[in-house]
Backbone bond lengths (Angstrom), bond angles and torsions (degrees), N, CA, C in turn:
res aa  C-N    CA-C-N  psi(-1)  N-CA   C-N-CA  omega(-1)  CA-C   N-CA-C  phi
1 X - - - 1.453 - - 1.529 110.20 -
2 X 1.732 116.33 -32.71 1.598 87.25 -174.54 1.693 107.85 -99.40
3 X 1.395 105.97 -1.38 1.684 106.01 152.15 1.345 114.02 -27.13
4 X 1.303 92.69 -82.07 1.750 134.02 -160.20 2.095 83.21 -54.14
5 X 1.112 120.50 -69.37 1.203 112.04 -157.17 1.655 110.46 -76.57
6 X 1.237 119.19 -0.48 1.390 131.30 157.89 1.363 124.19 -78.49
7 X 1.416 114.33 -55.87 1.084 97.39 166.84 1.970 146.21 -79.84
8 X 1.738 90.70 -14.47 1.759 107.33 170.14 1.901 76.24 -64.01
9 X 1.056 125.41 -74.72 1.486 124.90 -156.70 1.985 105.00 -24.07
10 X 1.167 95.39 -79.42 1.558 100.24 175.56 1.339 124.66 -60.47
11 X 1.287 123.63 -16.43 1.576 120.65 157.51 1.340 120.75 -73.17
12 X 1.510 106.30 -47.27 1.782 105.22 156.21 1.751 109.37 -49.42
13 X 1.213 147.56 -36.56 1.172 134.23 -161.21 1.160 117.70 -93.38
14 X 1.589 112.70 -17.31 1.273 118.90 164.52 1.285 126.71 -44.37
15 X 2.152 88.23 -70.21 1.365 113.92 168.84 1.893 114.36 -42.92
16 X 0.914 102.06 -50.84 1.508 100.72 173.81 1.439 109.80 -25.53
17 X 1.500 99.91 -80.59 1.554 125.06 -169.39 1.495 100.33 -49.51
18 X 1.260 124.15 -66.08 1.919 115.31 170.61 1.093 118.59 -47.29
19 X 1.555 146.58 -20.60 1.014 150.93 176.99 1.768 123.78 -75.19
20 X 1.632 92.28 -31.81 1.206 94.81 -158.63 1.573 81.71 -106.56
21 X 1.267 131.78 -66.10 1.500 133.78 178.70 1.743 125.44 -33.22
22 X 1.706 104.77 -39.19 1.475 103.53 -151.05 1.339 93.11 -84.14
23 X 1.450 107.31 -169.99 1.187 121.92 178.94 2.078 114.47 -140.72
24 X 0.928 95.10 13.73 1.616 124.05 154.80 1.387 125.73 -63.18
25 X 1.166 122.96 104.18 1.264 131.45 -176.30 1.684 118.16 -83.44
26 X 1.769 103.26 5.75 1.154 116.29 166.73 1.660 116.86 -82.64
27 X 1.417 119.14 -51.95 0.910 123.54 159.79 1.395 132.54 -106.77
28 X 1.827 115.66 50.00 1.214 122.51 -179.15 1.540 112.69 -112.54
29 X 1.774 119.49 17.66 1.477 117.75 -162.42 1.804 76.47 -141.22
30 X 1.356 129.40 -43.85 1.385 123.67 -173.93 1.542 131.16 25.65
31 X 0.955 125.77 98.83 1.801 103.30 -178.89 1.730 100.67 -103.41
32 X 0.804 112.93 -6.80 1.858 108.63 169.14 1.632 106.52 -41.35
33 X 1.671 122.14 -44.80 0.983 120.78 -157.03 1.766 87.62 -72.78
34 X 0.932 153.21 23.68 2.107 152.87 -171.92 1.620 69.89 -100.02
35 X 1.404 115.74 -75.62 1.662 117.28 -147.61 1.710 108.90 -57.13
36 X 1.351 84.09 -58.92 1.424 117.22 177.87 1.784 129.69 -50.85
37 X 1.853 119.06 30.24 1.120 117.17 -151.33 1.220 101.59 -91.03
38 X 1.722 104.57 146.68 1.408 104.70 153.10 1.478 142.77 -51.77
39 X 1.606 96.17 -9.00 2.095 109.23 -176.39 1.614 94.64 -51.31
40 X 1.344 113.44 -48.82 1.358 132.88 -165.07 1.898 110.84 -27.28
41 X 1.143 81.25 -35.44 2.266 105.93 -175.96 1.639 94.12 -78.39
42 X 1.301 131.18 -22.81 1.459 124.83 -175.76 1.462 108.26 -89.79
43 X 1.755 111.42 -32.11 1.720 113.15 170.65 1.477 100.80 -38.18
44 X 1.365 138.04 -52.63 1.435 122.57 -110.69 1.554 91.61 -92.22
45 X 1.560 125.80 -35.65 1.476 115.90 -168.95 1.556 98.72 -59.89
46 X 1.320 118.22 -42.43 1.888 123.55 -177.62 1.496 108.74 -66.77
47 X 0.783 131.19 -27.09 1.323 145.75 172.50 1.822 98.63 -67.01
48 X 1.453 113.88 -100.99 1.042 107.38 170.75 2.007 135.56 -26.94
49 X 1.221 111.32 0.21 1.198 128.04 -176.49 1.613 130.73 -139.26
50 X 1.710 110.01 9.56 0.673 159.82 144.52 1.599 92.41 71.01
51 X 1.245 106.15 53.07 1.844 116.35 166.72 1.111 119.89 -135.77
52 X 1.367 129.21 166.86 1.666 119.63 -149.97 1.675 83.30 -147.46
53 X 1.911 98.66 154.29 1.650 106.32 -170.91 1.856 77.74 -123.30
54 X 1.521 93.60 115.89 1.925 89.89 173.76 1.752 120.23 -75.89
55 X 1.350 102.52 -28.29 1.799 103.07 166.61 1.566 93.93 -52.82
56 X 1.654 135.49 -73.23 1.085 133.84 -155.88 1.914 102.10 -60.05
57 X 1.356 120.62 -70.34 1.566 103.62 -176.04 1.909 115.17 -59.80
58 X 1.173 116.13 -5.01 1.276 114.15 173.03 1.616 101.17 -82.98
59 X 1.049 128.87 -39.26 1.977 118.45 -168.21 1.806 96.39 -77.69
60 X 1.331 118.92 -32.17 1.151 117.67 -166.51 1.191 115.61 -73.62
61 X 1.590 115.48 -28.83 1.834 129.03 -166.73 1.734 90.01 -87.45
62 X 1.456 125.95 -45.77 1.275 112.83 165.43 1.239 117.43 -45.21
63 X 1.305 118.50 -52.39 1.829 119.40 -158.12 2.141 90.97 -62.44
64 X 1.203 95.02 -46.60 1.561 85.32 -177.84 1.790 119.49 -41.12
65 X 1.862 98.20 -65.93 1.400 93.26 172.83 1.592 125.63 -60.61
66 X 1.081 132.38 -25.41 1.683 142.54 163.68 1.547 90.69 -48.91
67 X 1.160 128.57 -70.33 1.339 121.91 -170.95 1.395 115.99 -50.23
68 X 1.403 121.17 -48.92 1.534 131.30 -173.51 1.437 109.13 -75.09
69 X 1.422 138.84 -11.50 1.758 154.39 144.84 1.251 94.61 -75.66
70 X 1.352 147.87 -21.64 1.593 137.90 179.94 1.693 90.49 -80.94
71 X 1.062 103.32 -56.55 1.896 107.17 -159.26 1.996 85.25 -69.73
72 X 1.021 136.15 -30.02 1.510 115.13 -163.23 1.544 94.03 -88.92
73 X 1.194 119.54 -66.94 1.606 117.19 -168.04 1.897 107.33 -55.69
74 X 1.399 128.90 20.02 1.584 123.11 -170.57 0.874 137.88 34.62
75 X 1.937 111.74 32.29 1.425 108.41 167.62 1.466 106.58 -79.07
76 X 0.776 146.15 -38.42 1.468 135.46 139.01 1.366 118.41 -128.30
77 X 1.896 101.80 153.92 1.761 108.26 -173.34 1.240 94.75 -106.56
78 X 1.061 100.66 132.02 1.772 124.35 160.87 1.773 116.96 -84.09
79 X 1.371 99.82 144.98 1.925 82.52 169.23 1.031 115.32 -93.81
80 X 1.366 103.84 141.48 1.887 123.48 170.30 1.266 106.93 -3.46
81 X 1.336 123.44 -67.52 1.264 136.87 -173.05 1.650 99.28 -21.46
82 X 1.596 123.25 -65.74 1.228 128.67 -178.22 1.632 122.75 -23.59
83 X 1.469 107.85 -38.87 1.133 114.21 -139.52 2.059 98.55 -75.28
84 X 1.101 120.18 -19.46 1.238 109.88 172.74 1.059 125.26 -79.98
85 X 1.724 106.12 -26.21 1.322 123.68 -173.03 1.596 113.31 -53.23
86 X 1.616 92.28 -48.33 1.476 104.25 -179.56 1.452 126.30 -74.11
87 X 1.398 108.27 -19.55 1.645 128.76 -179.75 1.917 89.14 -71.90
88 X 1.204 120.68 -53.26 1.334 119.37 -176.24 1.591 132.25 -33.42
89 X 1.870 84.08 -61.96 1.501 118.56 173.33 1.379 130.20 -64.96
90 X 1.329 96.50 -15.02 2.055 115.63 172.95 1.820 84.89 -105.27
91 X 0.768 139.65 -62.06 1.518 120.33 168.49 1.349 117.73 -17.99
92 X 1.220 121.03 -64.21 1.515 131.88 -155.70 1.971 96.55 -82.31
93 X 1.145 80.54 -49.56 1.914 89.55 175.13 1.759 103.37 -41.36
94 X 1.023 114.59 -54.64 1.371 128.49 -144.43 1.951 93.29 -93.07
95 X 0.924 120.53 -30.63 1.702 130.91 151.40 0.937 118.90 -57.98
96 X 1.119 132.81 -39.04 1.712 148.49 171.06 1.486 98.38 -63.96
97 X 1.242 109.26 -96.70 1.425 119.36 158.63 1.723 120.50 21.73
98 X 1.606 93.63 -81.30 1.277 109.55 173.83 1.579 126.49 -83.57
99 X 1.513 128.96 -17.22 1.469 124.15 154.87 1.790 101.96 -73.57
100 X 0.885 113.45 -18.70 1.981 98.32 178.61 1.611 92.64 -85.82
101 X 1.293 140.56 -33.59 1.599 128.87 171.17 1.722 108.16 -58.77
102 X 1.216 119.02 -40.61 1.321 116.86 -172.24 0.981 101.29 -76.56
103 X 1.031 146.99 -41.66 1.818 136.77 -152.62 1.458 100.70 -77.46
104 X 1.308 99.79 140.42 1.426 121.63 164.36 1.705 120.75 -43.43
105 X 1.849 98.74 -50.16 1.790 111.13 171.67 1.081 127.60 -74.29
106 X 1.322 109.72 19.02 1.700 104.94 -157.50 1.624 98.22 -94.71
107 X 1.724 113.80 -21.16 1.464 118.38 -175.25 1.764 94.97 102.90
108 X 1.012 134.81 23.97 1.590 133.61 -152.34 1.482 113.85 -158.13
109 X 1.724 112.73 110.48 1.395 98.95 -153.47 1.871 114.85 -62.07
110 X 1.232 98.64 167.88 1.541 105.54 -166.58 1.375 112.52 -92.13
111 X 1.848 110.92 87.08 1.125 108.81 161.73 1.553 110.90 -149.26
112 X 0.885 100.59 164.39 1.311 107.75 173.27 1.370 145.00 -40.08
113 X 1.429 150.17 104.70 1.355 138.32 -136.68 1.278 90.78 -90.95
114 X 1.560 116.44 142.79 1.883 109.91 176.96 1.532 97.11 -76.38
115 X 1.433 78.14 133.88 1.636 95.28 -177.29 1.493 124.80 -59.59
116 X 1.234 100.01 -26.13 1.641 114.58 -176.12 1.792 99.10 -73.72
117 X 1.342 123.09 -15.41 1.267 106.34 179.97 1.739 101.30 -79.05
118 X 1.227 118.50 -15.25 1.614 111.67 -155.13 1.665 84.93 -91.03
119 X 1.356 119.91 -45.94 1.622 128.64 -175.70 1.846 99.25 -35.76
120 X 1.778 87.29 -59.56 1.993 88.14 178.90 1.169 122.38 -43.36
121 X 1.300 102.40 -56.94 1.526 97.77 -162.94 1.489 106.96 -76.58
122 X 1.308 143.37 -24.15 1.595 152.15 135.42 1.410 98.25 -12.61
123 X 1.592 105.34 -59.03 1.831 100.15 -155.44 1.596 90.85 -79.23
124 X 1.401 121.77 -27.52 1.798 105.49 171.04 0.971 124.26 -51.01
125 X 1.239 108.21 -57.15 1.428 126.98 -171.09 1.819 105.34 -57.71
126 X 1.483 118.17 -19.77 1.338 119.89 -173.44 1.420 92.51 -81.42
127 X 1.307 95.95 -66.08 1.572 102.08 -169.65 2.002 120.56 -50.06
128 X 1.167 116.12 -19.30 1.539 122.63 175.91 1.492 88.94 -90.27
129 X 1.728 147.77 -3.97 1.257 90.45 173.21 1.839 103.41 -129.37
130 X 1.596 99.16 9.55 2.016 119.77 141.68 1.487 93.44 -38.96
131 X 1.532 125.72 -83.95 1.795 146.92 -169.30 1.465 88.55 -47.44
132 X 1.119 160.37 -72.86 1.446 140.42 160.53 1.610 122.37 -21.89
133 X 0.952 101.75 -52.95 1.197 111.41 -172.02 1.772 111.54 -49.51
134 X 1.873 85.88 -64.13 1.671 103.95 172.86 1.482 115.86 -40.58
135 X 1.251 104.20 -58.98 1.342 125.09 -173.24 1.895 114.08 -44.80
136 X 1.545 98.90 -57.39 1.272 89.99 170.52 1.432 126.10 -66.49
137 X 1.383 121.46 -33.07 1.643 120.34 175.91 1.715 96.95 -48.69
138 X 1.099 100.58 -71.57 1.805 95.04 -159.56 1.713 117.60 -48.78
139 X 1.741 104.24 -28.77 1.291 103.30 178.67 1.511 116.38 -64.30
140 X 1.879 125.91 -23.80 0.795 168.30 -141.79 1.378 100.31 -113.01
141 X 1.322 132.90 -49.48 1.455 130.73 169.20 1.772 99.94 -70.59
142 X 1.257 110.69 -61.80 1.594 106.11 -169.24 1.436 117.16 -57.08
143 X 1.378 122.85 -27.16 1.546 112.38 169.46 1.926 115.14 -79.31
144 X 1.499 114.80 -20.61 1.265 100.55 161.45 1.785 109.26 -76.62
145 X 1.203 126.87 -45.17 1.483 122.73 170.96 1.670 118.44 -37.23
146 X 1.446 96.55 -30.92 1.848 96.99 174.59 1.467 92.26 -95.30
147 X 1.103 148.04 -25.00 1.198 108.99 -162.09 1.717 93.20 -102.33
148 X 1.198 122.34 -15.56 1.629 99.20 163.46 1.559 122.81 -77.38
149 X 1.428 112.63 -0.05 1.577 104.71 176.43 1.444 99.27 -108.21
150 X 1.235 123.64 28.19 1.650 121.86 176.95 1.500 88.40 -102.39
151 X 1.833 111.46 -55.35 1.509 114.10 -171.06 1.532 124.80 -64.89
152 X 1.665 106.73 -23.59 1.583 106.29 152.00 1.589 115.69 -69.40
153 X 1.354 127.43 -17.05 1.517 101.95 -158.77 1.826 91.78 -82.87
């Protein structure tokens, strides 16, 4: 986990810095940087200390799903590749999440989150990135469907 949240961290910060610096209109609209955040570099001291900030895993588990409604509605496509990445990162969100509900310090009484709520939102989070999945085949069938009725016309 603080791999994973080290390095999304510094790939988000990159992206940051190209985003905000360049002058590339390739990477001047980017939405990788939603998935891709630098918060990710703030997990690691809570992480390493085995306490969780729920404002912080709550903006981040959003930015995931914002991203996964970015990749379905085609304001921008991501590659496949993404799709675990992001299943990961709502994992860890959603772990966070729930050790900042348990803790005594969190300001939040100390009990246990029903587990079946974390299963749901797991099985959402599965099921939005199946609907990716779909989504790209058919987009993926219809551009070979145009391009074989271009080579008949």
């Amino acid at each position: 986990v603080l791999m994973i949240c080290f390095s999304i961290g510094v790939i988000g910060s990159l992206l940051s810095i190209i985003w905000i610096f360049s002058e590339h209109p390739e990477v001047k609209f980017n939405m990788n940087i939603i998935w891709c955040n630098p918060l990710y570099l703030v997990y690691i001291p809570y992480i390493i200390k085995n306490k969780s900030n729920k404002i912080l895993a709550s903006i981040l588990l959003v930015s995931v799903f914002v991203s996964i409604f970015i990749w379905l509605f085609g304001v921008q496509m991501f590659d496949f590749a993404v799709a675990p990445i992001l299943f990961i990162l709502g994992v860890i969100n959603l772990k966070q999440l729930n050790l900042a509900h348990n803790t005594k310090d969190s300001g939040y009484p100390h009990n246990k989150l029903d587990s079946s709520l974390f299963h749901k939102l797991a099985q959402l989070l599965r099921n939005l990135m199946l609907l990716g999945k779909e989504k790209m085949k058919r987009d993926r069938f219809k551009r070979t469907l145009k391009k074989n009725q271009q080579l008949c016309l």
